[in-house]
C-alpha positions as CSV (number, residue, x, y, z in Angstrom):
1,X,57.9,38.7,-7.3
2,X,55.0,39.9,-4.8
3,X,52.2,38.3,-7.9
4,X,54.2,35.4,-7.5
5,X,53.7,35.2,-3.5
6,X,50.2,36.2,-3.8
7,X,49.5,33.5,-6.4
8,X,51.1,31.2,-4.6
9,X,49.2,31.9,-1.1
10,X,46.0,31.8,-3.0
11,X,46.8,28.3,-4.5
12,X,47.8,27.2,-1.0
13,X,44.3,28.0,0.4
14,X,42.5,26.9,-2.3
15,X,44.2,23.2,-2.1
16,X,43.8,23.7,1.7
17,X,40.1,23.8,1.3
18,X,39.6,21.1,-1.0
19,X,41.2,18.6,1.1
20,X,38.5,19.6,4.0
21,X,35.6,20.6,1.9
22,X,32.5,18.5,2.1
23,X,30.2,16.8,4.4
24,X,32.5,15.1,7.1
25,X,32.2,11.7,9.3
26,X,34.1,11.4,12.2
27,X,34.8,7.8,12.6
28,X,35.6,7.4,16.3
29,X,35.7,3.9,18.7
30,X,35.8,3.3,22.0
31,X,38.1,2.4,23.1
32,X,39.8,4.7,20.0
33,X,42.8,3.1,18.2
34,X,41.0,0.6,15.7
35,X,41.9,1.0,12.4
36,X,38.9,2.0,10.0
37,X,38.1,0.4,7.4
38,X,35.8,1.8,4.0
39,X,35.1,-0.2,1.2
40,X,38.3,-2.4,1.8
41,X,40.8,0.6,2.6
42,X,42.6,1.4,5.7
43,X,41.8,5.3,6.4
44,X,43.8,4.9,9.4
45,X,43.7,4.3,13.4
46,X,40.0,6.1,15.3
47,X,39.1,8.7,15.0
48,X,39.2,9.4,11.5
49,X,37.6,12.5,9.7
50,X,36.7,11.8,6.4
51,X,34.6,14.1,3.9
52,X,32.4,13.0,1.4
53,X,30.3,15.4,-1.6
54,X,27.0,14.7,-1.3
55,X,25.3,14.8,-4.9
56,X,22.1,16.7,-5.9
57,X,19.8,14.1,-5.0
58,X,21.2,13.3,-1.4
59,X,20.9,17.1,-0.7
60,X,16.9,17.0,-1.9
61,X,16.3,13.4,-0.4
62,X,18.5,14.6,3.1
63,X,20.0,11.8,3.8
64,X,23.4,10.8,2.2
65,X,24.9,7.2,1.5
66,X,28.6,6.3,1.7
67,X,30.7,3.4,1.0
68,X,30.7,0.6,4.2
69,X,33.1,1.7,6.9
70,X,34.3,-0.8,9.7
71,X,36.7,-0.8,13.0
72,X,38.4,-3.7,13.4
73,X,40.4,-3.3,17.0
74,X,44.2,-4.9,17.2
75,X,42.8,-8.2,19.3
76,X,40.2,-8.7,15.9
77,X,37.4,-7.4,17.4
78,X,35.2,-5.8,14.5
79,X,31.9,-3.2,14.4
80,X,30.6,-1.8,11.4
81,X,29.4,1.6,11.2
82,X,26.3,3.3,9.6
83,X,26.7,3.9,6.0
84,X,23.2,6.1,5.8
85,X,23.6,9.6,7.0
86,X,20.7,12.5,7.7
87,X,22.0,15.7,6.0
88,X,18.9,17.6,7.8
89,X,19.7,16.3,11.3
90,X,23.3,17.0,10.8
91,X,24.1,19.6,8.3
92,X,27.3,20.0,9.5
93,X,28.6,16.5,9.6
94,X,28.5,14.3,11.9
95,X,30.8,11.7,14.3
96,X,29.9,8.3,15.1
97,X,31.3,6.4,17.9
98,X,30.9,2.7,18.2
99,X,31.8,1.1,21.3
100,X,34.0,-2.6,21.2
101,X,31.7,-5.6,20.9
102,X,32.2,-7.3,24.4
103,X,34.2,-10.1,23.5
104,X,38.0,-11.0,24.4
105,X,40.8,-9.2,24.0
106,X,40.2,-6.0,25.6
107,X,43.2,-5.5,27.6
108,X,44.9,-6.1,24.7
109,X,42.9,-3.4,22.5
110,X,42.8,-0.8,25.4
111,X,46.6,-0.5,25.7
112,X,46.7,-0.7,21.6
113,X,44.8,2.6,22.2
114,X,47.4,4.0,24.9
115,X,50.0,3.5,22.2
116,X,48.0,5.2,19.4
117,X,47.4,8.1,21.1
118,X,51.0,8.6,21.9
119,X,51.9,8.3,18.6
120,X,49.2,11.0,17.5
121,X,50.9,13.1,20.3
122,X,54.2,12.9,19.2
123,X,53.0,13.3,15.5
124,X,51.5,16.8,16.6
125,X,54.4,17.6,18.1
126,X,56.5,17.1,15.0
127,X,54.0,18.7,12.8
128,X,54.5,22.0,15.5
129,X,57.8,21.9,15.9
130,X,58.4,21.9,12.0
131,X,55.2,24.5,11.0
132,X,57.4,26.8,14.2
133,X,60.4,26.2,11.9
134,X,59.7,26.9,8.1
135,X,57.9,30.1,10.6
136,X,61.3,30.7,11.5
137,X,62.9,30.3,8.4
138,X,60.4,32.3,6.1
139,X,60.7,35.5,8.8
140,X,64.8,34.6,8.5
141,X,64.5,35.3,4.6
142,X,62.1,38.7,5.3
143,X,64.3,39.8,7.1
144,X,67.2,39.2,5.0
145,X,65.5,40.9,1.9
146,X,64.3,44.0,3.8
147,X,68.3,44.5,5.0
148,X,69.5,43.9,1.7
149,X,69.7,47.2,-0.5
150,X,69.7,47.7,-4.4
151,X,72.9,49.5,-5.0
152,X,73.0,51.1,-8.3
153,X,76.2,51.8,-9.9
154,X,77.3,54.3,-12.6
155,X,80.8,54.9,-14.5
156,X,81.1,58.2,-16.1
157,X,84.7,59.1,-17.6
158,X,86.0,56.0,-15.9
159,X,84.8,56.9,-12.4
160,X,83.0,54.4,-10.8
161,X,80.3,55.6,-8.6
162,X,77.5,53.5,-6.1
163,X,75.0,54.6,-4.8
């Protein structure tokens, strides 16, 4: 049972790390809240992290290529972001913030933006509050293993002993 556990926990980090390995690009906006757009896909509302595996030849060249990204805000305002990225001025990855083209609608995009980020919030919270209780419930079965004992029970000459 214990190999089990520890094969298990292993396989947990490995997939853990593969869904954050990479280079990553922070897609952010100003105001944040419009959704991102790559190569026709919604990735989700700003910011957005999203990793990429640079291949042989962006690592010698330095500079890396990715599929077009752009923010379209909720009043149809739209800004496209930089596709070329310097792997030797930012080996670590990188976050790109475009600001809203000034045209009309930005009340309207601003309080889109209020209501995105209180959804992320409560999100968070949720994601807390139900990490805090599989913590709760995995230290519940611990300690329910560790206070149950083996008993071992013999019959000799139709005595019935446990131990």
């Amino acid at each position: 049972m214990e190999g089990q556990k520890i094969i298990y926990l292993t396989l947990i980090g490995f997939l853990s790390g593969c869904a954050s390995s990479g280079y990553g690009i922070t897609y952010h906006t100003e105001p944040s809240g419009a959704s991102i757009i790559c190569n026709g896909i919604n990735k989700g509302y700003s910011p957005v992290r999203l990793y990429y595996s640079p291949g042989k030849d962006s690592k010698k060249n330095g500079s890396m290529n990715t599929k077009p990204c752009k923010a379209i805000w909720s009043s149809g305002a739209t800004k496209n972001f930089s596709s070329t990225w310097d792997l030797k001025k930012f080996p670590d990855g990188v976050m790109q913030t475009l600001s809203r083209p000034n045209v009309a609608g930005y009340a309207q995009d601003a309080e889109f933006s209020l209501k995105v980020l209180s959804m992320k919030a409560q999100q968070n919270q949720a994601e807390a509050a139900q990490r805090q209780a599989n913590s709760a419930a995995r230290q519940a079965r611990e300690t329910e293993k560790a206070n149950n004992k083996t008993i071992t029970c013999t019959t000799l000459y139709g005595v019935t002993t446990c131990i």
